[in-house]
N, C-alpha and C positions, 0 to 999 in steps of 0.2 A: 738320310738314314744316320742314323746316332750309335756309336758303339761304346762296349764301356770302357773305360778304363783301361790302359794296357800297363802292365806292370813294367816299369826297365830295372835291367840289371844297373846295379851299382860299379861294374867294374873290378877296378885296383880299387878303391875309393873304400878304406875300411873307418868307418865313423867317428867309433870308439876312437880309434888312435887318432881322427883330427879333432876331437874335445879334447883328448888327455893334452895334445901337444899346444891348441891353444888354453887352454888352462893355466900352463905353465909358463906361460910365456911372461916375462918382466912385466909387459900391461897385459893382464889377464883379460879373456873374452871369452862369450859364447858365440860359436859362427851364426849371423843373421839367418841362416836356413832354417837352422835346430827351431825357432820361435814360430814356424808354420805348421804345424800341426792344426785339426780339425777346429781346435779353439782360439790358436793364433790367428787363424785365415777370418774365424769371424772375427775375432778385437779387429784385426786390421781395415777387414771392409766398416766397421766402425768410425776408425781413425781415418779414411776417406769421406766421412758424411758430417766431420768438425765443422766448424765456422770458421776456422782459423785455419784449416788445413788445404790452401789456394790448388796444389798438384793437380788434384785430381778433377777440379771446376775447369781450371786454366786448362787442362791437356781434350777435358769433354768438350769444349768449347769448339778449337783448331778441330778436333775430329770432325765435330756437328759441322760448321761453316767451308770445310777443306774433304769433305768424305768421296765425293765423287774425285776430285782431284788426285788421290792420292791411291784410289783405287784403281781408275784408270793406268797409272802411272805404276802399280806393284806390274799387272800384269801378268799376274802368275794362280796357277792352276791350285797350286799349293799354298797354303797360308800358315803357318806353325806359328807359335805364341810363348817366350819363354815369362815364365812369373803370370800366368793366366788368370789368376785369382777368380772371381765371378766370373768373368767376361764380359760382363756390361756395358764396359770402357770399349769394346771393339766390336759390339751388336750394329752399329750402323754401316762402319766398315764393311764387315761380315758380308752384310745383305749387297751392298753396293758391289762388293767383287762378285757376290752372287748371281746378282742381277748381269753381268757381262759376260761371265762364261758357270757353269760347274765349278763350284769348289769346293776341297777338301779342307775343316780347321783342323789341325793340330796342336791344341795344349798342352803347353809341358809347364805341370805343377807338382809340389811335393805333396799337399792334400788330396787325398783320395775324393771326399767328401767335395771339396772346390770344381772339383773336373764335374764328377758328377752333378752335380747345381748348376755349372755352366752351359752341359749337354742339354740341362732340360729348357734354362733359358734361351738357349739357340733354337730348342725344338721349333720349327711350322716356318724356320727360312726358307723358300726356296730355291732350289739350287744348292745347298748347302748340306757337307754331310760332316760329323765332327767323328774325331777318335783322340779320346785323350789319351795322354803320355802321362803316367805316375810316375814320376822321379823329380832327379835335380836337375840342372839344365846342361851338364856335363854329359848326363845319360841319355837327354832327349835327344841333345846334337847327334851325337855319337849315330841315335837309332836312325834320324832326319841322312845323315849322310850315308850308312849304310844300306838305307833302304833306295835311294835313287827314285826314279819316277817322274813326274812332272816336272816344270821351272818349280821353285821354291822361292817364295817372301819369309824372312824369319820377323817377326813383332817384337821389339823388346821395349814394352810401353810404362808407362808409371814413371821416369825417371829412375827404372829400378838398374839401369847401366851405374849411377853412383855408389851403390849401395855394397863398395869393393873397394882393398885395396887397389894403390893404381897398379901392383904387381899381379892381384887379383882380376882385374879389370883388362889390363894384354892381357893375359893367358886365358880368358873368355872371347875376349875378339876375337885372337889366333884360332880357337876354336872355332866360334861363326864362320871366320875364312874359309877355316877347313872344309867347312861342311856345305858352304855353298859352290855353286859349279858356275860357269861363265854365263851373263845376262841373272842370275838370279840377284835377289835383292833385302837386303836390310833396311828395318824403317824399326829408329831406336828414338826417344826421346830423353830431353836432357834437363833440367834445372838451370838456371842461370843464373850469375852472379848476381846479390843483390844484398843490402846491409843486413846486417849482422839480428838484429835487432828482427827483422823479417822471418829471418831464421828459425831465431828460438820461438817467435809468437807459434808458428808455424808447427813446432816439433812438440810443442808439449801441451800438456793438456790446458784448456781454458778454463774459467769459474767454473765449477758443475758437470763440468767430464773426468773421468775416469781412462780413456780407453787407451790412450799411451800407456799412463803405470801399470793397466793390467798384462796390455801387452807386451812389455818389457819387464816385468815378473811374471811372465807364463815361461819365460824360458829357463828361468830357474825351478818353477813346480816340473815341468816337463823332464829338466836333468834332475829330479831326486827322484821322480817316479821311473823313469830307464834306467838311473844307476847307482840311482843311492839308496836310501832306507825310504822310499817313500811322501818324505814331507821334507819340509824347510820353512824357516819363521821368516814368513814374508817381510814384516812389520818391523824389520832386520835392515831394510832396505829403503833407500828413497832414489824413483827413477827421476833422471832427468834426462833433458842434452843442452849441451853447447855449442855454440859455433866456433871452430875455431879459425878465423882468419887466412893466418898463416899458411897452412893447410888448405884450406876452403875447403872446410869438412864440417857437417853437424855430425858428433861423437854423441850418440845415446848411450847412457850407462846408470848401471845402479848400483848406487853408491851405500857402503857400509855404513851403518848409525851403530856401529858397537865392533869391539872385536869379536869375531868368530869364528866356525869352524864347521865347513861341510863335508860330512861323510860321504866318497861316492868309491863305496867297495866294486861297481862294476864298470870303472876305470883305475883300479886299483890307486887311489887317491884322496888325501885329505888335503883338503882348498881351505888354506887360514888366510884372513880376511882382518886387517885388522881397521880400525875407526877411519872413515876418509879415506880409505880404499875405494877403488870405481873398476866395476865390470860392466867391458865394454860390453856392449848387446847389438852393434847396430852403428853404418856409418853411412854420412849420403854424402857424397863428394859431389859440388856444385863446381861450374864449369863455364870458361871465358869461352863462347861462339866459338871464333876463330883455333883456338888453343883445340877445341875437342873436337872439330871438325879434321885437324890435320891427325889428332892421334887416331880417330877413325879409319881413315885415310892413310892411315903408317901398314895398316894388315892388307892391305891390296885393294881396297874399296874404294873406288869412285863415289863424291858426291855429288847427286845429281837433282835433288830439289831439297827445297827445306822448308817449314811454314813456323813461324816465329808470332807469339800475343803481341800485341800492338803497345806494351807495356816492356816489350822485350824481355819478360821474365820467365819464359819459357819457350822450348824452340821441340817441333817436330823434323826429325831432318832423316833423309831418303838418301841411301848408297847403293850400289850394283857393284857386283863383283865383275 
């Protein structure tokens, strides 16, 4: 049985004020969330069906050839899902934890519209009943630990764990922690280090696609339509990203071709922008094995399997609290 959508509260969590305050900040950004709206969520499953975009081959792969394995191994009644997008990426899983006992999914996405699409894709599992979570993944935890019930597996799949800073990134864990109970379990996947060069092929658009730049200019149509006068001259902009090293971060950002000036009266804010200015949109922080296994492993989580491509550019790796 399939339900729809459950709305979560937001909390303390007031929006407006984390735009306004990264807005202002010395490297101006827009939070990665803000870009999933109805239209974001399709560019992205877009940006998942590149030639040049390896994540999402590389992570279906380990699913396809490791799915019994690691179904076996969740073990649990409960399945919750942060960044659920389609679900397509967890339909084999699904079925396989299906197939051993009843199970409950829970999707926690910020599209309405993604849960919805998900629920129907999952429709005719058996064993399988889904209820999506609408929110951010802040709210979903929140409801996952307040509501109690079964053992609990949380998903946190795509490599979407880089997709934060690292300050951003503990204070997500801690939350996971929080919300899972003793024997419950985490199955996160990660990116791994590889050159530079891999990177950007990877982040930006190739000959003949579009769906990064639209993607990374919906998040500026999206804040002029919630806060500003409605429009903004896209053509203002060129997205790109880079890798940066140092960091081990790919930084998406769209970069200013002119000076400028955006009106956004419902953050009480005018954003000047002047030539070779870059707003951030977007960061994916890649990851040495060992290095992200212990920071895992820092919020109270046991690691306890891992399945890694044979190419080592990508690791699925399994914790228990």
């Amino acid at each position: 049985m399939n339900a729809g959508p459950v709305a979560l509260e937001h909390g303390a969590v007031d929006e407006a004020a984390e735009l306004r305050a990264r807005l202002t900040e010395p490297d101006p950004g827009i939070p990665p969330w803000f870009g999933y709206d109805a239209r974001g969520s399709q560019l992205f499953e877009q940006i998942t069906e590149l030639p040049t975009y390896y994540l999402t081959r590389v992570e279906w792969g380990l699913l396809r050839r490791h799915t019994d394995d690691i179904a076996q191994r969740l073990g649990c009644a409960r399945v919750a899902e942060l960044g659920s997008g389609s679900g397509k990426k967890t339909r084999l899983l699904l079925a396989a934890c299906a197939r051993r006992r009843p199970t409950t999914y829970l999707p926690v996405d910020v599209s309405r519209e993604m849960l919805e699409h998900s629920a129907a894709r999952l429709a005719g599992i058996p064993g399988l009943a889904v209820t999506g979570l609408w929110g951010r993944y802040e709210a979903g935890l929140d409801r996952l630990r307040d509501d109690g019930g079964a053992p609990l597996a949380v998903l946190f799949l795509g490599a979407n764990i880089g997709n934060a800073t690292p300050a951003e990134r503990a204070a997500l864990l801690a939350r996971v922690a929080a919300t899972l109970r003793p024997g419950d379990a985490l199955l996160v996947s990660a990116d791994l280090l590889k050159p530079a060069t891999v990177f950007e092929t990877c982040y930006n658009d190739p000959p003949g696609h579009t769906a990064f730049a639209e993607f990374r200019l919906n998040h500026l149509t999206r804040l002029a339509c919630r806060f500003g006068e409605g429009r903004v001259d896209l053509t203002g902009f060129r997205p790109a990203a880079h890798y940066d090293g140092a960091a081990e971060v790919v930084d998406g950002r769209l970069w200013a071709r002119r000076d400028q000036q955006i009106t956004l009266p419902g953050l009480g804010l005018d954003l000047a922008l002047r030539r070779g200015d870059g707003l951030n949109v977007g960061v994916s922080a890649k990851f040495d094995r060992d290095r992200f296994c212990r920071e895992v492993a820092s919020h109270g989580l046991a690691s306890e399997a891992e399945w890694i491509d044979h190419d080592n550019r990508y690791g699925i790796f399994l914790f228990r609290r």
